[in-house]
N, C-alpha and C positions, 0 to 999 in steps of 0.2 A: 112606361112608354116614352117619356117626357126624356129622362136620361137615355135610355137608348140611342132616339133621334140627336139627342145635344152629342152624343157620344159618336154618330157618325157623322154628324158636321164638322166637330172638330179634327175628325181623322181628314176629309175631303179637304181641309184650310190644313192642316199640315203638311199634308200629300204638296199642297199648291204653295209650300211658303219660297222653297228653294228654286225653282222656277221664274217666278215673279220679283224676285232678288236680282235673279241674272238676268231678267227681261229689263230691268230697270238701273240697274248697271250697264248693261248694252248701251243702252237711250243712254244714258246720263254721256259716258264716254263719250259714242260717236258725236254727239254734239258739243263735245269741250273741245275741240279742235286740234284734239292732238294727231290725227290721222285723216287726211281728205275725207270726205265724207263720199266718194266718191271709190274708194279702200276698203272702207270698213261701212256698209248702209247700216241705218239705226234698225231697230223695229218695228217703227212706224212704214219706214220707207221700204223695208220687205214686205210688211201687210199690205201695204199698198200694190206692189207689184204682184203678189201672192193672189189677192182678190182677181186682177185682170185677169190672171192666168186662168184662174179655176174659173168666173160668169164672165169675163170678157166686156168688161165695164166700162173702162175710155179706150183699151187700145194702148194703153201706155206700153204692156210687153211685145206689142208690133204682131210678129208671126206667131208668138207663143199666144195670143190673147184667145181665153174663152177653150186653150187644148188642155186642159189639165186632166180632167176626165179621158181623153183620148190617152196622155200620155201615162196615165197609171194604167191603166187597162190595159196596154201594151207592155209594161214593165213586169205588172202583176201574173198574167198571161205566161209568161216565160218562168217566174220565178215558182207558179205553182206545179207546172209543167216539170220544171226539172227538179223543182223537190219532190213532189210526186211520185217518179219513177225512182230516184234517189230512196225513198220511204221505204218503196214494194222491194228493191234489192236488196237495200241494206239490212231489212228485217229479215230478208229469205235466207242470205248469205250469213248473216252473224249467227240467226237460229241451229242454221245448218253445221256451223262450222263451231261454236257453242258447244252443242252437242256429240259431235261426231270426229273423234282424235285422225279419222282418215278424212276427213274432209281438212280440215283445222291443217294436215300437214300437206295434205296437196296443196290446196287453196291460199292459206295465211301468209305465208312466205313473198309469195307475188305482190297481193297485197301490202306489207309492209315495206316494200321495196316504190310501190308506185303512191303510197300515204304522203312520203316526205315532200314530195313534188308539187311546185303550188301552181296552183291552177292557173293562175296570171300565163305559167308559162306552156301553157297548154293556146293560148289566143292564137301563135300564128297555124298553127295542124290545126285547128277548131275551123279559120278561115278559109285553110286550103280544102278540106275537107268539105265545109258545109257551106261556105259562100259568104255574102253580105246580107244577113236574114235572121229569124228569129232561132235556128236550126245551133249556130256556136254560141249563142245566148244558154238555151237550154241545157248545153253539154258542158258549159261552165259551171250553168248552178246547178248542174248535175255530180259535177267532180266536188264540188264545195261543200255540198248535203250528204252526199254518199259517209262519209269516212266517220261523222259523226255519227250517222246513226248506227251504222257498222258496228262500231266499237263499243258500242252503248249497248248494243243487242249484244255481243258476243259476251260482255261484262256482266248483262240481267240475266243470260242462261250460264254462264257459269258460276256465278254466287247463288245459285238456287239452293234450298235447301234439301238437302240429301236426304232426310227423315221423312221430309215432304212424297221424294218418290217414294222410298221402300215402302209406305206406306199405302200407293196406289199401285205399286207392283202387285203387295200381298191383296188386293181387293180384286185381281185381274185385270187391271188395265196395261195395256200394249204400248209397244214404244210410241205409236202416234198418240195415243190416249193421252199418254204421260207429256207430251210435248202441247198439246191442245188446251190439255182442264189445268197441269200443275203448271208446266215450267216455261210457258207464255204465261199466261196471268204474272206469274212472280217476276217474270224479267219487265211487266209492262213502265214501274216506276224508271230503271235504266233506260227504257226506250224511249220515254216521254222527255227525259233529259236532256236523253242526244235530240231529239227532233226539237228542242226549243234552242238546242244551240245553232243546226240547220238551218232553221229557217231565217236565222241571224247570217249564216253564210251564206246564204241562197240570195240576201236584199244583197245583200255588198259584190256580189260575182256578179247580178245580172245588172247593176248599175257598172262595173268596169268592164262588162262585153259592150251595153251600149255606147260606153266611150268610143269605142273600138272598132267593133264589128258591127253594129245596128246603127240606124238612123231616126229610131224613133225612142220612146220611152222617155222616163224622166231622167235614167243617167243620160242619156245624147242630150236631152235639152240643157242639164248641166254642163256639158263640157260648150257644147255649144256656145251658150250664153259666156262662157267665158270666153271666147276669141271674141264676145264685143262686149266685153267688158263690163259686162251689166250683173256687177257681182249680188246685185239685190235677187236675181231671181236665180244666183249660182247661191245663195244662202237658203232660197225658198225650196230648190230644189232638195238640198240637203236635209231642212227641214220635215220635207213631205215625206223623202224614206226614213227618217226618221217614225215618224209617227207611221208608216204604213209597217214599218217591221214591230213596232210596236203592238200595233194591232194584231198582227199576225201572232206574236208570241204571247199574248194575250188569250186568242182563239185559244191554240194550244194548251193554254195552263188552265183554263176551264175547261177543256174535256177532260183533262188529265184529272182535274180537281171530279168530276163529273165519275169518268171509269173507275179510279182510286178511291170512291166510296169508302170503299173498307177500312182505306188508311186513316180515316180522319181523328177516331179517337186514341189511334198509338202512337204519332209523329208528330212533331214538331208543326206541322201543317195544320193543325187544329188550330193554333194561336195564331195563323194568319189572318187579316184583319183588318 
């Protein structure tokens, strides 16, 4: 029991060594004078502004103090929304088109033609269309999410194994059967891939709508904060979606850990740790 516990303290201190390196190399720097401090805040002087934002302490972040909460909920709001729907399509369409060589030749085509397209350049048809609101928010991180998971589905139903069906062919089971019990389950590790790369597309798109298009959230209070200069809380900000796509992709890899049951003692993922 004794080595056990030493055994996950010392994984939690190596998890935290590289980190804490760069958190003290930041400090060290911004205070050797080699860049205004005013350029470059240390980490002290982000936590500082960090704290007013999230309990609103002195007031030091002015209009931002005490909205943090507000503004992730607003951020978050948008980015689940349009991964969300991004999820239900992408898994309907890749399964669909996966599967079925007349779907795959009507559908994919189109598709491949509108993939290459980055979404950034979708902002101005997003605004005309949908206004100043959280509506071109969602249909950004809607076009960011989609394509990964798309692709990831189309990849888990086509490497399926083909012994797999004959197998529940010869048993009676129907094309829906065959798609429910075998060849979902086997595409789900492909699927769970693409949604952790999504959800990574999904922070970064709905932080460049609210540059943009929105007035609220934590990307607007980012860009914001930089027309006054207050790069300490354009470093918080960064920070926050940092750690909020983390978590996200976090969720993610424990259900995935969770569904994937199965896989734990054939893969690689057993020795995670």
């Amino acid at each position: 029991m004794s080595s056990s516990l030493a055994r996950r303290t010392y994984q939690r201190i190596d998890r935290g060594i590289v980190p804490v390196l760069i958190l003290v190399g930041w400090e060290l720097f911004s205070r050797s004078g080699v860049l205004p401090p005013a350029l470059l805040p240390a980490p002290s002087q982000v936590m500082l502004a960090w704290a007013d934002w999230v309990f609103g302490l002195d007031g030091n972040t002015q209009n931002y103090s005490g909205q943090w909460i507000h503004d992730v909920t607003a951020s978050a709001g948008r980015v689940f929304a349009g991964f969300g729907i991004a999820t239900a399509l992408g898994i309907f369409l890749g399964m669909s088109i996966g599967w079925s060589r007349k779907v795959e030749k009507l559908i994919e085509p189109t598709l491949q033609v509108l993939r290459p397209v980055p979404p950034v350049s979708w902002i101005p048809l997003a605004i005309i269309w949908f206004g100043i609101a959280d509506k071109p928010a969602i249909f950004l991180v809607f076009l960011g999410s989609f394509f990964p998971v798309l692709l990831s589905t189309i990849h888990g139903v086509k490497t399926c194994d083909r012994n797999l069906l004959r197998a529940g062919a010869m048993t009676g089971g129907t094309p829906r059967m065959l798609l429910a019990h075998i060849v979902f389950p086997a595409a789900l590790p492909s699927i769970f891939s693409g949604l952790r790369i999504a959800i990574g597309s999904a922070w970064m798109l709905t932080v460049t709508a609210e540059m943009v298009a929105v007035k609220s959230g934590v990307g607007y209070v980012l860009w914001d904060s930089y027309y006054f200069l207050r790069y300490d809380i354009v470093i918080a900000s960064m920070v926050s979606i940092g750690l909020l796509g983390f978590l996200s992709d976090f969720a993610i890899k424990h259900l995935a850990a969770h569904v994937l049951r199965w896989q734990r003692g054939s893969t690689l993922q057993a020795k995670e740790g």
